[in-house]
N, CA, C and O atoms as a CHARMM CRD file, in Angstrom:
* protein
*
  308
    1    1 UNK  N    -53.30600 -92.94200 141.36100 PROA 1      0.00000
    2    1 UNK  CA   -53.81400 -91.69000 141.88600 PROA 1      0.00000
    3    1 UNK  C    -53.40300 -91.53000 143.34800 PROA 1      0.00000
    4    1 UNK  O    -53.31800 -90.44100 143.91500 PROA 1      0.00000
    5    2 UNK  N    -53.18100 -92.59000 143.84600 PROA 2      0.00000
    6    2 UNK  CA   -52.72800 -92.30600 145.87000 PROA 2      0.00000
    7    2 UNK  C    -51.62200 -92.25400 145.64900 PROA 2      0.00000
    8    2 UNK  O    -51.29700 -91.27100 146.31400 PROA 2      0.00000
    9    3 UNK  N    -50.58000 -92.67300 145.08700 PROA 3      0.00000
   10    3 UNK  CA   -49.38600 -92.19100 145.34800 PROA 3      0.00000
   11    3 UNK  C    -49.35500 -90.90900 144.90800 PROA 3      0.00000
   12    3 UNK  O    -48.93600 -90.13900 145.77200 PROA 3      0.00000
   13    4 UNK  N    -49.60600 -90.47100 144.02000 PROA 4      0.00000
   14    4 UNK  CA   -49.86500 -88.76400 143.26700 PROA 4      0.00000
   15    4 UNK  C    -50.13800 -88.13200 144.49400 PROA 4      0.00000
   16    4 UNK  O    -49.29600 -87.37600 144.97900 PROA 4      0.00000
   17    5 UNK  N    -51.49200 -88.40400 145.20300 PROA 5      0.00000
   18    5 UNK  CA   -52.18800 -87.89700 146.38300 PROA 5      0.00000
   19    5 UNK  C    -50.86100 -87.75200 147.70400 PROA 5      0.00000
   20    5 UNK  O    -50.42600 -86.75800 148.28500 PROA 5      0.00000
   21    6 UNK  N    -50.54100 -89.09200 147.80900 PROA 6      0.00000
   22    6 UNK  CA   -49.54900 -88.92900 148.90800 PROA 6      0.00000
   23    6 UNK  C    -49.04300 -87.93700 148.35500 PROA 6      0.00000
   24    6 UNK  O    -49.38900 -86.85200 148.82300 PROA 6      0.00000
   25    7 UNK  N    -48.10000 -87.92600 147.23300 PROA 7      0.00000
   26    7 UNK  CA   -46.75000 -87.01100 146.86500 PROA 7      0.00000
   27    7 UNK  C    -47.34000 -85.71700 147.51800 PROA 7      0.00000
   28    7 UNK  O    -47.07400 -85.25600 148.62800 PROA 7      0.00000
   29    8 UNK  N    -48.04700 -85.32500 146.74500 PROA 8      0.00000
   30    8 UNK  CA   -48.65100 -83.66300 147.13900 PROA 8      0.00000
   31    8 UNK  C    -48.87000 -83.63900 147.87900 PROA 8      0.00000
   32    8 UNK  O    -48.53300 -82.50800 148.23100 PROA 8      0.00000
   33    9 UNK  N    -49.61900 -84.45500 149.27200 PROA 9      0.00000
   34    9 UNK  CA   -49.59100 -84.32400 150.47000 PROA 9      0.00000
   35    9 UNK  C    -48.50800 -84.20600 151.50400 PROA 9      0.00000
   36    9 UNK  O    -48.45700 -83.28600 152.32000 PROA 9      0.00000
   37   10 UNK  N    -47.52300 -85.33000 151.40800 PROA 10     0.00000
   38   10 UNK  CA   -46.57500 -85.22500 151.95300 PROA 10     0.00000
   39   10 UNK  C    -45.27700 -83.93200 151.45000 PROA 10     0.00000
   40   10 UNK  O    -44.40600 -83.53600 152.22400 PROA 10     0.00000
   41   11 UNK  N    -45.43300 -83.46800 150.05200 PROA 11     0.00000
   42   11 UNK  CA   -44.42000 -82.18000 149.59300 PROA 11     0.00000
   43   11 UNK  C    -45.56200 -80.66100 150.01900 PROA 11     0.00000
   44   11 UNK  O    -45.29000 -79.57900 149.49900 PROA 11     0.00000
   45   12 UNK  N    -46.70700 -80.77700 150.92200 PROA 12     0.00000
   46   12 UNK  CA   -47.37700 -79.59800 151.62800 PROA 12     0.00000
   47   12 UNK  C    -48.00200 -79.08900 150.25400 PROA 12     0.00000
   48   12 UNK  O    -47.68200 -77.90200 150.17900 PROA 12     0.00000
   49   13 UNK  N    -48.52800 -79.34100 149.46400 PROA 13     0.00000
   50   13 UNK  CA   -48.94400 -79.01600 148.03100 PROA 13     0.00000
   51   13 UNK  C    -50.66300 -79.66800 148.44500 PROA 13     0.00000
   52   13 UNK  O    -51.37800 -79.24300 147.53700 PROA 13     0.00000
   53   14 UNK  N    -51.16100 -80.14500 149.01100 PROA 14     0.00000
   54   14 UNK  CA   -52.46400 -80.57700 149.63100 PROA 14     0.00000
   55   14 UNK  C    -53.03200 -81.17600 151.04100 PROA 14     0.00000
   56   14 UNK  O    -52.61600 -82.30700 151.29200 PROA 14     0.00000
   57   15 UNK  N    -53.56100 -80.82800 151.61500 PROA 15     0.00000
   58   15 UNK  CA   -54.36000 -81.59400 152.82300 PROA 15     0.00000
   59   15 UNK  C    -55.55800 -82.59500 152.44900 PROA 15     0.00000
   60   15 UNK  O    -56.41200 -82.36200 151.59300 PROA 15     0.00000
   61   16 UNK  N    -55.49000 -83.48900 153.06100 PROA 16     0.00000
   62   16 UNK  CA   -56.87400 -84.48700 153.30500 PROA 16     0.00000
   63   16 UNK  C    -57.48800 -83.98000 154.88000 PROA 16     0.00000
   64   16 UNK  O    -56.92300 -83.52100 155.87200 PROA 16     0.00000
   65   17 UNK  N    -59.07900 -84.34600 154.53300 PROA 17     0.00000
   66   17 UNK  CA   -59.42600 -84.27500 155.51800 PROA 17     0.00000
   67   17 UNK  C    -61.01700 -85.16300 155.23400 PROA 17     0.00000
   68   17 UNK  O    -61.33500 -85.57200 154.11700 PROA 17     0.00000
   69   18 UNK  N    -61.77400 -85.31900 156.32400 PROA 18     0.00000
   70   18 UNK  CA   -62.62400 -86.47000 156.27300 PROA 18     0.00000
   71   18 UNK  C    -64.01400 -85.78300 155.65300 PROA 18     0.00000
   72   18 UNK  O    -64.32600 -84.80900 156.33900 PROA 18     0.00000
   73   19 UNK  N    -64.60300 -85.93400 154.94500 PROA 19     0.00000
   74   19 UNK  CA   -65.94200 -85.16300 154.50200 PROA 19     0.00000
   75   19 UNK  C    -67.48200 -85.30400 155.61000 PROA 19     0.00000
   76   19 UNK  O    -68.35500 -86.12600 155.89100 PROA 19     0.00000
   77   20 UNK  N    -67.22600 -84.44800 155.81600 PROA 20     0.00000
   78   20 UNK  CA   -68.55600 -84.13100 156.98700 PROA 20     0.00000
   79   20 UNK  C    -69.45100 -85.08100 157.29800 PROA 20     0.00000
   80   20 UNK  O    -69.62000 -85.69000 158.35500 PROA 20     0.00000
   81   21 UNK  N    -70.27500 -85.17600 155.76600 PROA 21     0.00000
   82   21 UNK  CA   -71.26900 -85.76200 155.46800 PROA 21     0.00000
   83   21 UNK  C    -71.33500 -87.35000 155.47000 PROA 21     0.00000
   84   21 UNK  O    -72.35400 -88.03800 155.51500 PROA 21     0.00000
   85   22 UNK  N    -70.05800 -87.76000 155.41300 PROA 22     0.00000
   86   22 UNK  CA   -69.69500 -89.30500 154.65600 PROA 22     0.00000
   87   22 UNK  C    -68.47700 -89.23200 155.55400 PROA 22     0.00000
   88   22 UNK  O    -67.80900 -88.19900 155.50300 PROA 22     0.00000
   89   23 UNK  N    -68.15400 -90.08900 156.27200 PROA 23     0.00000
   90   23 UNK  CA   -67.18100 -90.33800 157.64600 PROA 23     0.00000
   91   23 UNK  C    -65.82800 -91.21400 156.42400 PROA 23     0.00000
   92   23 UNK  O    -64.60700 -91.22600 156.57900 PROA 23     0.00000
   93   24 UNK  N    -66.81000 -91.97400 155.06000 PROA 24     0.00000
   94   24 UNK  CA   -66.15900 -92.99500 154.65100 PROA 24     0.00000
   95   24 UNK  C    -65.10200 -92.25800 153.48500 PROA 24     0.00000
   96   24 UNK  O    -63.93200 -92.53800 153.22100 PROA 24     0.00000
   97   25 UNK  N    -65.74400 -91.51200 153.07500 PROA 25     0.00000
   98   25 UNK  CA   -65.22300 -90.39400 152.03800 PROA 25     0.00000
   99   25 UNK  C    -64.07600 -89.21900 152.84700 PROA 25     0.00000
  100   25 UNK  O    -64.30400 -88.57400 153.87000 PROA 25     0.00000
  101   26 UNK  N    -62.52100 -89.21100 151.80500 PROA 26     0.00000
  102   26 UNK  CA   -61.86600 -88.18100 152.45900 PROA 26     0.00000
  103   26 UNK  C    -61.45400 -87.03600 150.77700 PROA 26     0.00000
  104   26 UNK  O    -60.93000 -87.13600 149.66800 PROA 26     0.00000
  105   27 UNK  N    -62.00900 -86.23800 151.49000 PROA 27     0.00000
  106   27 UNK  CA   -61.65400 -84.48800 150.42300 PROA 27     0.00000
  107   27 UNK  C    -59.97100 -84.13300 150.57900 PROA 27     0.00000
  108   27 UNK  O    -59.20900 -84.09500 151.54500 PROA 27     0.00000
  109   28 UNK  N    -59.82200 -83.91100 149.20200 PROA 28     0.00000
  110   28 UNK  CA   -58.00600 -82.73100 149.27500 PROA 28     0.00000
  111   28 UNK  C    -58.57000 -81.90200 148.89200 PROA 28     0.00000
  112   28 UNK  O    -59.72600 -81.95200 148.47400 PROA 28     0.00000
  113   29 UNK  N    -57.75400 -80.80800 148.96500 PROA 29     0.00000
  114   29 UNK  CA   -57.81200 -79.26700 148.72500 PROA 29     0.00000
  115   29 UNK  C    -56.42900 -79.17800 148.81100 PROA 29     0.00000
  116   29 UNK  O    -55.71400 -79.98900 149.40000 PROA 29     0.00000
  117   30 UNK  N    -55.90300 -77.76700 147.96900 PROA 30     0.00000
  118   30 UNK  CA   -54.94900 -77.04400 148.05400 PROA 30     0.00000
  119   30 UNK  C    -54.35900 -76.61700 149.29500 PROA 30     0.00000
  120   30 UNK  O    -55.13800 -76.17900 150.14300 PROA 30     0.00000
  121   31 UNK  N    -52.69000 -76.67600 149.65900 PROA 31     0.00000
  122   31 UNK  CA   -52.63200 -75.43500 150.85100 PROA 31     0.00000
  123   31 UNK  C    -52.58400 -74.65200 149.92900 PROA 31     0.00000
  124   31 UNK  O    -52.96100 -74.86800 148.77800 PROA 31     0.00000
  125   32 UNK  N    -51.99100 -73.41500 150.46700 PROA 32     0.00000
  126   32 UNK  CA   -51.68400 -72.24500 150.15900 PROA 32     0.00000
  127   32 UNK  C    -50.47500 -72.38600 149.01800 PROA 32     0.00000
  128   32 UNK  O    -50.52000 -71.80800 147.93200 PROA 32     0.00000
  129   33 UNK  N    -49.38600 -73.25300 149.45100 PROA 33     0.00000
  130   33 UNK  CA   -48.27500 -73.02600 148.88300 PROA 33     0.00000
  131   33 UNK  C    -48.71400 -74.11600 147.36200 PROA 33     0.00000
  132   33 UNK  O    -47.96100 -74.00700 146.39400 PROA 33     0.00000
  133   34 UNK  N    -49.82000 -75.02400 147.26700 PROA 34     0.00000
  134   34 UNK  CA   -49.98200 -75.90300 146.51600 PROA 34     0.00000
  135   34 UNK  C    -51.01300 -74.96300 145.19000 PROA 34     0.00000
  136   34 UNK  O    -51.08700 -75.40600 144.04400 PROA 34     0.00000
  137   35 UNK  N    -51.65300 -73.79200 145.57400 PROA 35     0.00000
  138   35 UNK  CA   -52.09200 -72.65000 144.74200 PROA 35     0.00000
  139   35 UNK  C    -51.35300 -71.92400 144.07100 PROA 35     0.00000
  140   35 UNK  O    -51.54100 -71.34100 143.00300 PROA 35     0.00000
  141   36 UNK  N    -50.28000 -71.99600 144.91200 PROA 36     0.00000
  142   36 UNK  CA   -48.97500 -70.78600 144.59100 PROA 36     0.00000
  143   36 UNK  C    -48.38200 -71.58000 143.34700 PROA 36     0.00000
  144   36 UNK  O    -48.22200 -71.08100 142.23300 PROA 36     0.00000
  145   37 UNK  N    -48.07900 -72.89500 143.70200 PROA 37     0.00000
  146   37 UNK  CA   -47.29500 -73.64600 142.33700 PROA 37     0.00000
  147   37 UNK  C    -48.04200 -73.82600 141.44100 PROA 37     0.00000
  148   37 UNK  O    -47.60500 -73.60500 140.31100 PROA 37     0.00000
  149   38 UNK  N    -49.26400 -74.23300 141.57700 PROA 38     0.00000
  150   38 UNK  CA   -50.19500 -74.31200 140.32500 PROA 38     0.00000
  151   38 UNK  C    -50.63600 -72.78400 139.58600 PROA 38     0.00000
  152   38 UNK  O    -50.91800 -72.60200 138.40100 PROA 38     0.00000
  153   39 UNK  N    -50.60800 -72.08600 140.35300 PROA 39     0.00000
  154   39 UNK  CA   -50.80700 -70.86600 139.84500 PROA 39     0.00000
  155   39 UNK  C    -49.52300 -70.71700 138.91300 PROA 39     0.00000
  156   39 UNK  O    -49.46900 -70.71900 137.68300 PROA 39     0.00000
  157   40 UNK  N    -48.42900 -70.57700 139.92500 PROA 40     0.00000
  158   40 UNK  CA   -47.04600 -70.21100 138.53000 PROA 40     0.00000
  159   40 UNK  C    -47.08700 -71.11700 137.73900 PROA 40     0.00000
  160   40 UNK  O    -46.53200 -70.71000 136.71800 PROA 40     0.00000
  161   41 UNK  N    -47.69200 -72.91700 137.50900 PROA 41     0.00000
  162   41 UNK  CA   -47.45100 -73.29700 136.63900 PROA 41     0.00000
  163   41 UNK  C    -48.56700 -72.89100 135.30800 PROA 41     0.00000
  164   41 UNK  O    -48.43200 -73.24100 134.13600 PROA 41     0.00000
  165   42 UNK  N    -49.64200 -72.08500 135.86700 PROA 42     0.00000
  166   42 UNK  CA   -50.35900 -71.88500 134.73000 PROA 42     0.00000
  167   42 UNK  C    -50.22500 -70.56000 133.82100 PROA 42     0.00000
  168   42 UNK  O    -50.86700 -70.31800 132.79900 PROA 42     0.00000
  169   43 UNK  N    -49.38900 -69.88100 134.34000 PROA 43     0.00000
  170   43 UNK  CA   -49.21700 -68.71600 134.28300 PROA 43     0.00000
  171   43 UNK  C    -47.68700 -68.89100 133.28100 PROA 43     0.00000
  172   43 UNK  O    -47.47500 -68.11000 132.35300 PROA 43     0.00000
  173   44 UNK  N    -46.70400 -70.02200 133.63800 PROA 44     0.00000
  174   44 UNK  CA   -45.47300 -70.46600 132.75300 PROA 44     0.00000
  175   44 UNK  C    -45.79900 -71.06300 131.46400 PROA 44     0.00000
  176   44 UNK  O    -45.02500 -71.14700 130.51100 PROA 44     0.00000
  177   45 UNK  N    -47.29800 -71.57000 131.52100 PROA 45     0.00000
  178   45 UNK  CA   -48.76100 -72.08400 130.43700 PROA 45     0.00000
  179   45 UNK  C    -48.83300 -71.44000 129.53000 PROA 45     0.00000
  180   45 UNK  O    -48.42800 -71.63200 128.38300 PROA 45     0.00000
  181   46 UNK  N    -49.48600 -70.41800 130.08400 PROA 46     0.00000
  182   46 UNK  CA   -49.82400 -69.29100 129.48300 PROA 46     0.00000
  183   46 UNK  C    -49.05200 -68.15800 128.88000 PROA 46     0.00000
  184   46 UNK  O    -49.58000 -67.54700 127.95100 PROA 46     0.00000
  185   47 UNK  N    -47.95400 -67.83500 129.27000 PROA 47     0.00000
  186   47 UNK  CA   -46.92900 -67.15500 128.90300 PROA 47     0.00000
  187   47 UNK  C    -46.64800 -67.95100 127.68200 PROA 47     0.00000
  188   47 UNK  O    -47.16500 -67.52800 126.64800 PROA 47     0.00000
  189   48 UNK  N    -45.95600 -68.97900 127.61300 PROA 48     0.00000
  190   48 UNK  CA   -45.65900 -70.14900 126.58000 PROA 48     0.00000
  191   48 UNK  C    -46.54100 -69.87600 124.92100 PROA 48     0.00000
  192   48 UNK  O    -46.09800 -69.68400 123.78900 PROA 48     0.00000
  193   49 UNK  N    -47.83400 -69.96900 125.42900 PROA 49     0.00000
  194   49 UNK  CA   -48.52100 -69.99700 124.64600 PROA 49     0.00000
  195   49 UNK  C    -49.22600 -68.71100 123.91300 PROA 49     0.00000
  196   49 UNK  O    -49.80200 -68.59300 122.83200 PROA 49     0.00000
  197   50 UNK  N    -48.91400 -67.75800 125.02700 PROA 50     0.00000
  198   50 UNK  CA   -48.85500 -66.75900 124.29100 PROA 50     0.00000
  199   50 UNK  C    -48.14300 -66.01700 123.33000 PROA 50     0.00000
  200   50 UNK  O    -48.51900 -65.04900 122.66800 PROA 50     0.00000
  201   51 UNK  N    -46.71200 -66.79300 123.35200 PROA 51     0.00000
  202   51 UNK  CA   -45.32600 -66.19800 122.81800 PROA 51     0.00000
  203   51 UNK  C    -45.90300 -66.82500 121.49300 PROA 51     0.00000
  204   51 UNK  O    -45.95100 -66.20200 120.43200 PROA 51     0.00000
  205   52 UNK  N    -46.49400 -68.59900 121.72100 PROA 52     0.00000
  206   52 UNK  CA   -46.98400 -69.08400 120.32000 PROA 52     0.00000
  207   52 UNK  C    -47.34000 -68.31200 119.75000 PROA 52     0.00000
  208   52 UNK  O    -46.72800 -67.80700 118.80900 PROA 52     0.00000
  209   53 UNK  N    -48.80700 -67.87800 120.28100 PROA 53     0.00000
  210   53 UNK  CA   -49.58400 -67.45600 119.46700 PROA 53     0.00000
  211   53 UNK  C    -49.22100 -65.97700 118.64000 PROA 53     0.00000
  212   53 UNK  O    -49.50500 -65.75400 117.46300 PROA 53     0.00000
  213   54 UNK  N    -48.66800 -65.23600 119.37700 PROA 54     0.00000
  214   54 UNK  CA   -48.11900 -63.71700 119.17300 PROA 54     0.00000
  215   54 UNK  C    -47.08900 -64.37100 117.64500 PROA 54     0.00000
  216   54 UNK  O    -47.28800 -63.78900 116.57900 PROA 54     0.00000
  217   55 UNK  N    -46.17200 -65.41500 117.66900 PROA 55     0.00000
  218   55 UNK  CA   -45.75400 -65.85500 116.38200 PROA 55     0.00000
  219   55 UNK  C    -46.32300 -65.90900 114.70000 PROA 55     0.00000
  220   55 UNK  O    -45.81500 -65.84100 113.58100 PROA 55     0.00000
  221   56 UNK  N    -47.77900 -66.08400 115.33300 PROA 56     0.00000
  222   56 UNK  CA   -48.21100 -66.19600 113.90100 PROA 56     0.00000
  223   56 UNK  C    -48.57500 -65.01400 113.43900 PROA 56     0.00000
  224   56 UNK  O    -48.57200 -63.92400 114.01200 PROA 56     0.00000
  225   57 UNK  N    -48.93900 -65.34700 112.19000 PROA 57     0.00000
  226   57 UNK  CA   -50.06100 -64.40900 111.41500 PROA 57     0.00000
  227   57 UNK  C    -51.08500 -64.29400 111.78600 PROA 57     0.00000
  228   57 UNK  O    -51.78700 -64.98400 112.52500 PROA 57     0.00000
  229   58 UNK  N    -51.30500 -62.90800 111.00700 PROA 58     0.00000
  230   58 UNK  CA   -52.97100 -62.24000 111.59900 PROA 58     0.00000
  231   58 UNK  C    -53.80500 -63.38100 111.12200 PROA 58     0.00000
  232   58 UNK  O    -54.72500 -63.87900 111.77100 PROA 58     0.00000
  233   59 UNK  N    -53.45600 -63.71600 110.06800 PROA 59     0.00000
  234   59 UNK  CA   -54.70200 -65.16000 109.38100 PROA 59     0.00000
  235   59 UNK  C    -54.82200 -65.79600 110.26300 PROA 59     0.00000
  236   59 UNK  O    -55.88000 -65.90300 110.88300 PROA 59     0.00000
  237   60 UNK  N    -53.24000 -66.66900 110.67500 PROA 60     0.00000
  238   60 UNK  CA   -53.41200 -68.14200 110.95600 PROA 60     0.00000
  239   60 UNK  C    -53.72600 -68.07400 112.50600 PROA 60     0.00000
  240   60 UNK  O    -53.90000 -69.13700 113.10200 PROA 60     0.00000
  241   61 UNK  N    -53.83000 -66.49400 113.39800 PROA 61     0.00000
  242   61 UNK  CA   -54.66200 -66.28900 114.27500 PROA 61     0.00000
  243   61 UNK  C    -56.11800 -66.14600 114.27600 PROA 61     0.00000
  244   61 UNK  O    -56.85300 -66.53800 115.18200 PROA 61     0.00000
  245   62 UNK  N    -56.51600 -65.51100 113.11400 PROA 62     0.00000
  246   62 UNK  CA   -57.98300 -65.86600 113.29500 PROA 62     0.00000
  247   62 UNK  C    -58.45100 -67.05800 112.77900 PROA 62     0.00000
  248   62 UNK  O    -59.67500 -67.18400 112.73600 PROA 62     0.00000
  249   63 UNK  N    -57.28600 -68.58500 112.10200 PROA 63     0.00000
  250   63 UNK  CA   -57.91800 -69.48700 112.05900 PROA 63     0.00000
  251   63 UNK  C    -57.97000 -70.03800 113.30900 PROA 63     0.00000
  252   63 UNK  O    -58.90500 -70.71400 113.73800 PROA 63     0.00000
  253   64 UNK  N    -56.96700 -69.75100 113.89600 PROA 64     0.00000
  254   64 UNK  CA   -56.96400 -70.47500 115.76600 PROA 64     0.00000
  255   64 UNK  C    -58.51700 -69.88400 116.59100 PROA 64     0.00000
  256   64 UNK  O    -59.40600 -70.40000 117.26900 PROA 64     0.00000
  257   65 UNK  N    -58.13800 -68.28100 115.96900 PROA 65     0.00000
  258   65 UNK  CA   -59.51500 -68.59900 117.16600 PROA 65     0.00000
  259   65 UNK  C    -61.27200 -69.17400 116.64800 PROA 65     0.00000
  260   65 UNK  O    -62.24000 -69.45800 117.35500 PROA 65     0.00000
  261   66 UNK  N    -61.17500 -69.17200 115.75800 PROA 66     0.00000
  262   66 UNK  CA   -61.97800 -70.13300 114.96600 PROA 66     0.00000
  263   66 UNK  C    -62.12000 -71.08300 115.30200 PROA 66     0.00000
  264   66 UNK  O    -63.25400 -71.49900 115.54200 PROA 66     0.00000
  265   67 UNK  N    -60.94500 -71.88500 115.47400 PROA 67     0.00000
  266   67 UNK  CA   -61.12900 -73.64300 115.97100 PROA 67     0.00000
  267   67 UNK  C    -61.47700 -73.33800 117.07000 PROA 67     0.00000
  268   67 UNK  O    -62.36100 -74.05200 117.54200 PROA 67     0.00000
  269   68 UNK  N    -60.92200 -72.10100 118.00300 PROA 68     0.00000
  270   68 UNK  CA   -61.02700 -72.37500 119.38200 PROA 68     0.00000
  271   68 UNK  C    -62.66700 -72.05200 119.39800 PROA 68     0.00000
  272   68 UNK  O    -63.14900 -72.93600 120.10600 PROA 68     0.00000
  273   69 UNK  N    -63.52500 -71.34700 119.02200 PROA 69     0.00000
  274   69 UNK  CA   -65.25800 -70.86700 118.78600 PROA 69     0.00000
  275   69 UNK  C    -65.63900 -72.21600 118.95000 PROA 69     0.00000
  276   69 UNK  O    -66.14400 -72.77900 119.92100 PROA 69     0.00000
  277   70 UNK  N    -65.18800 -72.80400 117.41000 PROA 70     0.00000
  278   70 UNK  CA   -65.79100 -74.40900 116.83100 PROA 70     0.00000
  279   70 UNK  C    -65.72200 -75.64700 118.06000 PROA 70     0.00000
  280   70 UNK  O    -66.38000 -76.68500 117.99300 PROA 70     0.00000
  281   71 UNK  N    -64.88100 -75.33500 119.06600 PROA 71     0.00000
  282   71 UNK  CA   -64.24500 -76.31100 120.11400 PROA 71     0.00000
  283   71 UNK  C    -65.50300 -75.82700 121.44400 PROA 71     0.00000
  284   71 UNK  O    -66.50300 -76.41400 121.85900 PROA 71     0.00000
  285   72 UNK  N    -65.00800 -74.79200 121.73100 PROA 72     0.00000
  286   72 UNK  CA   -65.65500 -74.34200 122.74500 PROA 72     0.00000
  287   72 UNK  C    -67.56600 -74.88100 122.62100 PROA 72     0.00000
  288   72 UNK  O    -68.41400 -75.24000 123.43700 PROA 72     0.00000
  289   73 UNK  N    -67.52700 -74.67300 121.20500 PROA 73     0.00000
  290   73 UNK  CA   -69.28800 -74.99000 120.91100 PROA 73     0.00000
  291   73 UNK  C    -69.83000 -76.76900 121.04000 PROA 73     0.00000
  292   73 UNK  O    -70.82900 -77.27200 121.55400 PROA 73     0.00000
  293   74 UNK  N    -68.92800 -77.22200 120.48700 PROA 74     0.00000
  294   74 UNK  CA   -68.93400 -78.58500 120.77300 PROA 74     0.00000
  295   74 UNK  C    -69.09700 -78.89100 122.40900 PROA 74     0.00000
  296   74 UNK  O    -70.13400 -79.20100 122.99500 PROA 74     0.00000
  297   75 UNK  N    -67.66700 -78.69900 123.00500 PROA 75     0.00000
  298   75 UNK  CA   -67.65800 -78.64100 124.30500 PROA 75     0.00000
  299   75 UNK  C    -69.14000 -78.46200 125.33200 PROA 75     0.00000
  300   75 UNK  O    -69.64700 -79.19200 126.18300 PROA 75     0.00000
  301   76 UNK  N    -69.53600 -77.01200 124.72000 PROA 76     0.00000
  302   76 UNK  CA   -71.15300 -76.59500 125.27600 PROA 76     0.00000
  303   76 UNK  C    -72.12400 -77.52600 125.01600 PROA 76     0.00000
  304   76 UNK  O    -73.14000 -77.67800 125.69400 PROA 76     0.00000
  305   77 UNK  N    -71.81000 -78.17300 124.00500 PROA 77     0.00000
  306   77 UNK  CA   -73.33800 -79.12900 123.30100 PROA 77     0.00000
  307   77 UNK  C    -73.59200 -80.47800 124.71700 PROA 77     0.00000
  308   77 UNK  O    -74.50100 -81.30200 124.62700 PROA 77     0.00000
């Protein structure tokens, strides 16, 4: 996980900084430009998966969103 951390830190994709509360504890966050890539990568996600889904049938779409109901409910429990 710290080298991950470095990477994104050092390619401007996150900042560290020391947590207020806890001197011992340090927080990342996004910059700006580290929103921007995650954003297009969810959005290259989503596109993807939408092309899937637009592929099928009207059925084998409402069996997807079915699982997805059945998933989501689990998830909630």
């Amino acid at each position: 996980m710290s080298q991950t951390v470095n990477r994104l830190t050092s390619a401007g994709y996150a900042v560290r900084t020391r947590d207020p509360g806890d001197g011992r504890k340090v927080l990342f966050s996004a910059t700006a430009r580290g929103d921007e890539l995650a954003s297009a990568a969810r959005a290259q996600r989503n596109a993807w998966l939408d092309e899937q889904l637009c592929a099928l049938s009207a059925e084998d779409r409402a069996v997807v969103a079915r699982a997805a109901a059945l998933l989501s409910s689990i998830a909630d429990s």
